[in-house]
N, C-alpha and C positions, 0 to 999 in steps of 0.2 A: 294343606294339600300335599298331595306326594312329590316327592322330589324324581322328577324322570331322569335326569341324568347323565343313567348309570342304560337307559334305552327302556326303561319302562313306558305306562301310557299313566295317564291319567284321569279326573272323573269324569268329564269331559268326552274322552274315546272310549270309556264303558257307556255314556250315555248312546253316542251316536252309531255304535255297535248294535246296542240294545233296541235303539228307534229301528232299524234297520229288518228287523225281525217282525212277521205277521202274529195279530191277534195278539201284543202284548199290554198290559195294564199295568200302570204305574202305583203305588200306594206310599205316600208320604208320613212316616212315623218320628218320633224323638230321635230316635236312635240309627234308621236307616233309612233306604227307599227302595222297597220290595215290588221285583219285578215276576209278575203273575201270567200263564195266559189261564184261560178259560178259569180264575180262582186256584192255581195250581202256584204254586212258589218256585221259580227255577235259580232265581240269583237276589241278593242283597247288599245293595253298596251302602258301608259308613255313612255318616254323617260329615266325617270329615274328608272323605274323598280319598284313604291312601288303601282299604281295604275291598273288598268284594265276596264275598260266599257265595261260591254255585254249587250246582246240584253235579254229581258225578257220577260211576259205578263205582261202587267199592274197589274194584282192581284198580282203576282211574286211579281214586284215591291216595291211596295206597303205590301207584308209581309216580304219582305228583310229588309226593313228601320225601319220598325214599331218593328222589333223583336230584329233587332242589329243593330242599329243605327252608333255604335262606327264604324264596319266594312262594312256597307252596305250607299250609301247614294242617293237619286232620282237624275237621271243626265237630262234627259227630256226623252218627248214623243214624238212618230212619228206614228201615226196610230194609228193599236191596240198594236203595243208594248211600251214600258215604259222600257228605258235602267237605270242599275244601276252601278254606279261608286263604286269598292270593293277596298279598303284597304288590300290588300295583306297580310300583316304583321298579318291582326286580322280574317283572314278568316282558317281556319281548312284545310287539302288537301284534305280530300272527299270532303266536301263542296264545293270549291272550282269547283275539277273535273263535280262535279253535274250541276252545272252553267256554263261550258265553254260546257259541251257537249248539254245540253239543249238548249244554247244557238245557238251552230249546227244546234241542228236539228230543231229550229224556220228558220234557211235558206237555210242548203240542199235540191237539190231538193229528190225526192225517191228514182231514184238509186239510190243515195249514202247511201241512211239510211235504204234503205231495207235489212230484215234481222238480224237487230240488235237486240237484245234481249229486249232493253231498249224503243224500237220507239214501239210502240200499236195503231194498225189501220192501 
């Protein structure tokens, strides 16, 4: 497990970030556990609990790595997003929460995000 510290979170406050969110599905693999809505992949935490891949813009990206390298790092691309692998241990829990839910509503469809305070347009 990841060593918080340093003010990180851990697997634990990705889980309950993540419950937190409408219409999402869990999928339990070797290797990870892929958080889905509607069949749609937004985020994937290790198996060991210190990493997380979510889905991002490519700008995102791209100022995640560039800005904190230690805790952000480019995992690849798929389109127009640009997923980032986070070091848990070195990420903040707002921070954190910012990017798990952004990373939602890159694949909720409307209903689910209508209304939220945070979705514009």
């Amino acid at each position: 497990m990841a060593d918080v510290s340093d003010g990180g979170v851990d697997a634990d406050e990705v889980l309950r970030l993540i419950d937190g969110l409408a219409g999402v599905e869990r999928h339990q693999s070797r290797e990870d556990v892929a958080f889905r809505v509607r069949g749609k992949g937004f985020a994937y935490l290790s198996e060991d609990g210190e990493t997380l891949v979510v889905k991002a813009t490519r700008d995102e990206q791209a100022a995640l790595v560039l800005d904190n390298p230690v805790a952000y790092e480019r995992s690849h691309c798929s389109g127009r997003f640009g997923w980032v692998l986070v070091r848990l241990a070195h990420v903040p829990p707002d921070e954190l929460a910012e990017l798990v839910t952004e990373a939602w509503l890159l694949t909720a469809p409307r209903r689910l995000t209508a209304g939220r305070p945070d979705v514009v347009g």
